[in-house]
C-alpha positions in Angstrom: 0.0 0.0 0.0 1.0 3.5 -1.2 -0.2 6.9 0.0 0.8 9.4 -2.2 0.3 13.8 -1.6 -4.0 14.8 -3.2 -5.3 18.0 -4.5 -8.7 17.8 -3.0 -11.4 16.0 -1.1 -14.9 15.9 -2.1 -18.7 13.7 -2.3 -20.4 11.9 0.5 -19.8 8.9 2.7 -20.8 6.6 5.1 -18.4 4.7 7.5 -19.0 1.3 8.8 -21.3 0.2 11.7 -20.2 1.6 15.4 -17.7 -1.5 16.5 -19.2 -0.8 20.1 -22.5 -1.3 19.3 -21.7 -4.1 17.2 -20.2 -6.1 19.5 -23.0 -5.4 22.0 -25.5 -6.3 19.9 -24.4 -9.9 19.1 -23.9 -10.4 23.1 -27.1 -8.7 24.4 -28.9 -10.7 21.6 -26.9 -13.9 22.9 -28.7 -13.9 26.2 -31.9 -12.5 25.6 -35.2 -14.2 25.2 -35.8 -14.0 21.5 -34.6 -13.0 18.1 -32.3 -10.0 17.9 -31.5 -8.4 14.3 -28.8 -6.0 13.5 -28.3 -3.8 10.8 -25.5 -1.8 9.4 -23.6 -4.3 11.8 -19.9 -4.1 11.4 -18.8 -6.7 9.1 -14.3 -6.3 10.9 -12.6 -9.2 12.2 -13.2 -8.1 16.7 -16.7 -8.1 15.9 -16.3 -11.8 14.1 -14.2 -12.8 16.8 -17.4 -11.9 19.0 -20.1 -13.8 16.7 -17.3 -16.6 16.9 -17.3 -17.3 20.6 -20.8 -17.1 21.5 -21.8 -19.5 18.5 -19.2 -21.7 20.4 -21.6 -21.8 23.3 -24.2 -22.8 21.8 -26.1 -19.7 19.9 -27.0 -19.5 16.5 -26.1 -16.4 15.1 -26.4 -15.7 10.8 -24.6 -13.3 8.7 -25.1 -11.6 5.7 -22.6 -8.7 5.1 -23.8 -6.5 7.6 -27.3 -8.0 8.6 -26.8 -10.5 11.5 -29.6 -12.6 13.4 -28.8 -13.7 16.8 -31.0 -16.8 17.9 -31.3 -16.1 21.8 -31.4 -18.6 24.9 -31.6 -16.2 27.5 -29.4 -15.0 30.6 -29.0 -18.7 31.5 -29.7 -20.3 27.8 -25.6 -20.6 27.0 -24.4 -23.9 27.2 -20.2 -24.7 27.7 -18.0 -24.2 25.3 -15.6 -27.5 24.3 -13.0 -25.7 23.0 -10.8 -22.4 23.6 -13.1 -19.1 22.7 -10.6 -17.0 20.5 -11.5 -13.6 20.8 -8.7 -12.6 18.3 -7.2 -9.2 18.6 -10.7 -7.9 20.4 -10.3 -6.5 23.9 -14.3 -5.4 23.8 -14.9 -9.2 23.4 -12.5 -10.3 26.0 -13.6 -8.0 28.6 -17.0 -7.6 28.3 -17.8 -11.3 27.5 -15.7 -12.1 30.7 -18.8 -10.5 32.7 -21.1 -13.0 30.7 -18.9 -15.7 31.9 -18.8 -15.2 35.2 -22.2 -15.9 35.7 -22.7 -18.5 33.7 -22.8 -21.8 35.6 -19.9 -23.3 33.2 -16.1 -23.3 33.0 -14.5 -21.7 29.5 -10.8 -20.6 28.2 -10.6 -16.9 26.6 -7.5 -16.7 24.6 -6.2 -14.6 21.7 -3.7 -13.1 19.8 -0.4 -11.8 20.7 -1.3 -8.2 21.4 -4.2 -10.0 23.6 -2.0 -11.6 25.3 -0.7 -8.2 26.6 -3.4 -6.3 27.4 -3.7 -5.8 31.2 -7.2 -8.1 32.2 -6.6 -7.4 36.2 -8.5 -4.2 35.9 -11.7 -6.9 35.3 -10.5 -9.6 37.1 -10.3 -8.0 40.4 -14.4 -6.5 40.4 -15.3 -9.7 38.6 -13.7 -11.9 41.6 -15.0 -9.2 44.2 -18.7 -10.2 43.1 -17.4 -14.3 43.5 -16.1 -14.9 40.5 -13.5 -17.7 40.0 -11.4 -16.1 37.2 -7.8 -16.5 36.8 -4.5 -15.5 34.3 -3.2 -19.0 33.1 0.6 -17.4 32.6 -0.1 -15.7 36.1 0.4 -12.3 34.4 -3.0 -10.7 34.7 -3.3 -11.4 30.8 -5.1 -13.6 28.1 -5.3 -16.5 28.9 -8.3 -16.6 31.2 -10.1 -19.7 33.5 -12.9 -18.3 33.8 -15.3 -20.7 36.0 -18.8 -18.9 36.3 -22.1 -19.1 38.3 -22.5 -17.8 42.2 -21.9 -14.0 42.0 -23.0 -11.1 44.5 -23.4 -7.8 43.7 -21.1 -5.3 44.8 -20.6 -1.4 44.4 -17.3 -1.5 42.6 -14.8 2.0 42.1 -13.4 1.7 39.2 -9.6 3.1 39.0 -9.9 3.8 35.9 -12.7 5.3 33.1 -13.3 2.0 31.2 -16.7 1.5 29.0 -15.0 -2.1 29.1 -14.8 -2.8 32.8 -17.8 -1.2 33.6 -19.6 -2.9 31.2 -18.2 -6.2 32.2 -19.2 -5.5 35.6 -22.4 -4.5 34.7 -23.2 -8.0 32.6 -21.6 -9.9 35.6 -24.5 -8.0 37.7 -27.3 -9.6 35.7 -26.6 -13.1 37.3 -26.8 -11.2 40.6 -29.9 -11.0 42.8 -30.0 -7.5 43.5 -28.4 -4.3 42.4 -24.6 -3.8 41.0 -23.0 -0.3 40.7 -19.9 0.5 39.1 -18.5 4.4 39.9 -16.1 5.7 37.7 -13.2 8.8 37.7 -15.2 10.4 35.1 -17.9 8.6 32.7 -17.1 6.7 29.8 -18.8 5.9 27.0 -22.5 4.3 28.1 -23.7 2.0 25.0 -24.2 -0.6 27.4 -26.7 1.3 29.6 -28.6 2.2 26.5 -28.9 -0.9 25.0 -29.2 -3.2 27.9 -32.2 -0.5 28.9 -33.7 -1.1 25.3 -33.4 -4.9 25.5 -35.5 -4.8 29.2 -32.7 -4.3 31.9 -33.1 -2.2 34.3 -30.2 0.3 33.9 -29.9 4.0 36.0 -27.0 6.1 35.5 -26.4 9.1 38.2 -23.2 11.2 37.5 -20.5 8.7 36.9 -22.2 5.4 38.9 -24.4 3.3 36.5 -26.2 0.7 38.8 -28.4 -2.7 37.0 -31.1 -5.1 39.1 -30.0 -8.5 38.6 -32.6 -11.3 37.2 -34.1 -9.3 34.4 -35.9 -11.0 31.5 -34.3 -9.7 28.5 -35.9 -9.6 24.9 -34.6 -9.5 21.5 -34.2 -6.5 19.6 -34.3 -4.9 16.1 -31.2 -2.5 16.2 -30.1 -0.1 13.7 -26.4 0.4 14.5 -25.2 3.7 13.2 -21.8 4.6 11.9 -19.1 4.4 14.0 -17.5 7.7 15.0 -14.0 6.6 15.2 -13.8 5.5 11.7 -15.4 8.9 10.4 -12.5 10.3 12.4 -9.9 9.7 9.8 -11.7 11.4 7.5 -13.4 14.0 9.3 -9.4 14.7 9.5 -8.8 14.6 5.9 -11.7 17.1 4.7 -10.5 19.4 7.5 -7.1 19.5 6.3 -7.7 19.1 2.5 -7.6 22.6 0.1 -10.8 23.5 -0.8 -13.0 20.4 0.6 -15.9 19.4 1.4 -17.5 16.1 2.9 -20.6 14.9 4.2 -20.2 11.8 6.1 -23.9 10.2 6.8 -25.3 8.5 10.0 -22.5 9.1 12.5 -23.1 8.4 15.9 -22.9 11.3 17.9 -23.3 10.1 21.5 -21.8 12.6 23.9 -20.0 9.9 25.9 -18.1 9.1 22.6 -18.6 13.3 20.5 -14.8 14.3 21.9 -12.9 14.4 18.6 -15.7 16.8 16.8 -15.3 19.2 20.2 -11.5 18.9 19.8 -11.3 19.7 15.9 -13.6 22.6 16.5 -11.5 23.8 19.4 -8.7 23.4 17.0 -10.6 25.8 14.1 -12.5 23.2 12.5 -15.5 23.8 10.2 -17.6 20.7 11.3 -22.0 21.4 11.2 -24.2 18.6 12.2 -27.3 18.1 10.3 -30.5 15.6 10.6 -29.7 14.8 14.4 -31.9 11.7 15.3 -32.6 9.3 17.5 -32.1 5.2 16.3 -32.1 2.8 18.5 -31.6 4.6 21.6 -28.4 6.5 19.8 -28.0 10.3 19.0 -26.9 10.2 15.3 -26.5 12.9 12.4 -25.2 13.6 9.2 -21.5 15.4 9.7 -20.8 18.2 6.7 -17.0 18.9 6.9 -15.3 21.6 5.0 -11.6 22.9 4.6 -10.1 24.4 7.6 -7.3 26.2 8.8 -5.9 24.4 12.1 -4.3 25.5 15.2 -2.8 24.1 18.3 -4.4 23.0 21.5 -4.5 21.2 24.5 -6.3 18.2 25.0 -6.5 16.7 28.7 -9.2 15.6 31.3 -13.0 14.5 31.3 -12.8 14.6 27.3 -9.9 11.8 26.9 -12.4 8.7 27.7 -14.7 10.2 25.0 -11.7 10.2 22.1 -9.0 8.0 23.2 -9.1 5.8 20.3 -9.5 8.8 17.9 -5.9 10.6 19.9 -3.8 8.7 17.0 -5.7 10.9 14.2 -5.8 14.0 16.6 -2.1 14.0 16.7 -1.1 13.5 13.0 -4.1 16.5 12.7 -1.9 18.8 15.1 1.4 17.9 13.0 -0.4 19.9 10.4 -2.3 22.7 12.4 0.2 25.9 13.4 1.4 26.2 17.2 1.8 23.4 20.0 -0.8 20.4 20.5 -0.5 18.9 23.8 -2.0 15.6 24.9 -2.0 14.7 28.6 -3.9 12.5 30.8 -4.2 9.9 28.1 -1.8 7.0 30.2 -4.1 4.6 29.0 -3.1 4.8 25.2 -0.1 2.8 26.5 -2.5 -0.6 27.0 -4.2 -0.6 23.8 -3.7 -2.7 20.5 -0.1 -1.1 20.8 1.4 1.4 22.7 0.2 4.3 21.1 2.5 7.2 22.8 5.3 5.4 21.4 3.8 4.0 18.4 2.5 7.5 17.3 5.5 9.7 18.4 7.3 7.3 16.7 6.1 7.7 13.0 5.8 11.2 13.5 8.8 11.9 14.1 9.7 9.3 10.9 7.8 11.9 8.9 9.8 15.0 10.5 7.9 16.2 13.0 8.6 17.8 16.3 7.0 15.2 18.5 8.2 14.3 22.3 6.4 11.6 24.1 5.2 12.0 27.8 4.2 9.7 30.6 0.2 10.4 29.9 0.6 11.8 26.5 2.9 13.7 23.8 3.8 17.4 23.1 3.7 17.9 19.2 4.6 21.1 17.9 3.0 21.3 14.2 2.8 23.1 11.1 5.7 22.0 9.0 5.7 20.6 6.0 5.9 16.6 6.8 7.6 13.5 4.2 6.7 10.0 3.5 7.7 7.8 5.6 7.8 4.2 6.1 5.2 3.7 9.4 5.2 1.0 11.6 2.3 0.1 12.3 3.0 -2.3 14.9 -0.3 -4.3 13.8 -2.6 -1.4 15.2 -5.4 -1.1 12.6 -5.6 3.2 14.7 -1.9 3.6 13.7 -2.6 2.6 10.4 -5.3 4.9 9.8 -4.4 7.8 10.8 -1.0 7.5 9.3 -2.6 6.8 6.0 -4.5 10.3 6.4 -1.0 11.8 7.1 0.8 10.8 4.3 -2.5 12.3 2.0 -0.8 15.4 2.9 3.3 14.7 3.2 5.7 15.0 0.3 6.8 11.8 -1.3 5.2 8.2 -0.6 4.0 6.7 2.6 4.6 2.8 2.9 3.1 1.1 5.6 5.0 -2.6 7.0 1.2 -4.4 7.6 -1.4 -2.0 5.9 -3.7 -5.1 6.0 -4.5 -4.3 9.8 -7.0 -1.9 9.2 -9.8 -4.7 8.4 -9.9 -5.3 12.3 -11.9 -2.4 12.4 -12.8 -0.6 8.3 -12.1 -3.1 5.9 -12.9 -1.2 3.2 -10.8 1.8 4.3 -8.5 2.3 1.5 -11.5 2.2 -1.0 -13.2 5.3 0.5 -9.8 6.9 0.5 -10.1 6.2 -3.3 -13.4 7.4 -3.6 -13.4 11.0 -2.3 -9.5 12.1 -3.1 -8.2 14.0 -6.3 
């Protein structure tokens, strides 16, 4: 794969299905009473990884492209699994399925790839074993792979260390085997799909500043969801009309939940021209139609509540402040160091392979932009986020951007070079 300098951006677009939703969709559906149907599902290879384990135990799950039918049993309808459920390069599945498991009245294995294998699991582990869980790291590592033996849990009130939609959602599945109420309590709130889904599918869900608190026992029901587009993959090229000469883009049915909004409020902080139009609800999600036109970008700092709501989209935010005039800086983002790769490193890395004044900090990086930047080489380090974004970089940079595994973007867009294709000049 070669990225080569544009003239122009222009047309319309839509992205692929919201991975979060995706993923919650097949699960919820998994252990509800009932036929649940998604549409505009995300067709990547986490959210296979998800329809992959729970037909393991037992559920039948169809899919065409991105129309999937999941076949439920209910909360206690999954039945053992006899072999190892690969969850791939998918921490959403790992995590949040690990709540499932814990109160299923079965023993299972959750393994999967190398970068799995890394990812720190303790941060569920520990509120998962709190509520009587029996769940242990087979290397003794606090990573994949997991003995997870289920049934018997209690609720608990659980503060969470850190602002994770993934181990409060995993602590909020566990507290659907539980007879009575479980609360998890974060720093600041994180994204809150599963509160709005599990509320649509029957749960009883409240959510009170950062606590979100679920009664145990509930009968669940299928669904007909529409997911919407996922906001992290109109990111990139949100990004590349911003930064284009004499562009404009309209990027259809984004989600536009505030828990997950932060890279639209960080682009317009940093000049952007970004208007929302047709803003809707579907399926219990705020969604609109993003019109993005050519901007002229400046420097500024990103930190606090807003990180949980764009810490997967910090990778495109930086290559967008090696383009915009003054000093980006990114801080309170420590948590970019436990994802797919390190992305402090990874990101500081390549930008600094394509000329940029970039330092890396303990929680973040300092970037100091508006230079012209060169094609590079990037190392992706397998991170389909890296990838991305470093793609959308070298639209801009002199000279040709190679890329060592440009394949890993189909974890999460696999059709993300095409609609680079489609809208540049």
């Amino acid at each position: 794969m070669e990225i080569t300098k544009i003239k122009g951006i222009s047309g319309e677009i839509s992205v692929p299905g919201d991975k979060s939703i995706s993923h919650r969709g097949v699960m919820f559906g998994a252990i509800s009473d009932g036929t649940t149907e998604l549409t505009g599902f995300l067709d990547g290879a986490d959210c296979r990884s998800t329809i992959s384990c729970f037909r393991k135990m037992g559920i039948e799950i169809t899919q065409v492209h991105d129309h999937v039918m999941i076949h439920g049993k209910g909360l206690h309808g999954l039945t053992a699994p006899t072999e190892v459920l690969d969850v791939g390069n998918s921490g959403t599945t790992t995590r949040l399925m690990s709540g499932i498991l814990a109160g299923s009245n079965f023993s299972s294995i959750v393994n999967g790839d190398a970068s799995i294998q890394t990812r720190p699991m303790k941060r569920i582990m520990t509120p998962l074993s709190m509520m009587g869980a029996d769940i242990s790291s087979m290397k003794e590592n606090d990573c994949a792979p997991l003995q997870i033996n289920g049934g018997n849990l209690h609720p608990i009130h659980y503060n969470s260390p850190v602002a994770s939609a993934q181990v409060k959602s995993a602590i909020l599945l566990a507290g659907l085997y539980c007879d009575g109420v479980t609360s998890v309590t974060e720093p600041v709130l994180s994204r809150n799909h599963t509160e709005l889904m599990l509320t649509g599918f029957g749960a009883q869900i409240s959510s009170e500043d950062t606590t979100a608190s679920v009664v145990g026992l509930p009968k669940l029901h299928g669904q007909n969801i529409h997911v919407p587009g996922d906001i992290s993959s109109a990111a990139y090229f949100i990004a590349a009309a911003l930064l284009a000469p004499d562009a404009e883009l309209t990027i259809h049915n984004v989600n536009c939940n505030p828990t997950r909004d932060g890279i639209l409020k960080v682009a317009k902080a940093m000049g952007g021209n970004i208007s929302y139009e047709s803003r809707r609800i579907v399926s219990g999600e705020e969604v609109c139609d993003l019109v993005v036109k050519s901007s002229s970008l400046h420097g500024t700092t990103v930190c606090g509540d807003i990180i949980p709501t764009l810490i997967d989209e910090i990778p495109m935010i930086a290559v967008m402040a090696a383009y915009a005039d003054g000093t980006t800086i990114i801080k309170d983002a420590a948590e970019l160091k436990v994802k797919e790769s390190n992305r402090i490193d990874s990101v500081v890395e390549n930008l600094k392979s394509m000329g940029v004044d970039a330092t890396a900090t303990e929680d973040g990086m300092i970037i100091n932009g508006g230079k012209p930047l060169h094609g590079t080489r990037i190392k992706t380090k397998s991170d389909h986020r890296i990838a991305m974004s470093f793609a959308i970089a070298g639209l801009f940079a002199d000279g040709v951007t190679t890329f060592d595994d440009p394949d890993c973007v189909v974890i999460s867009y696999p059709d993300f070079y095409k609609t680079i294709e489609n809208i540049c000049y």
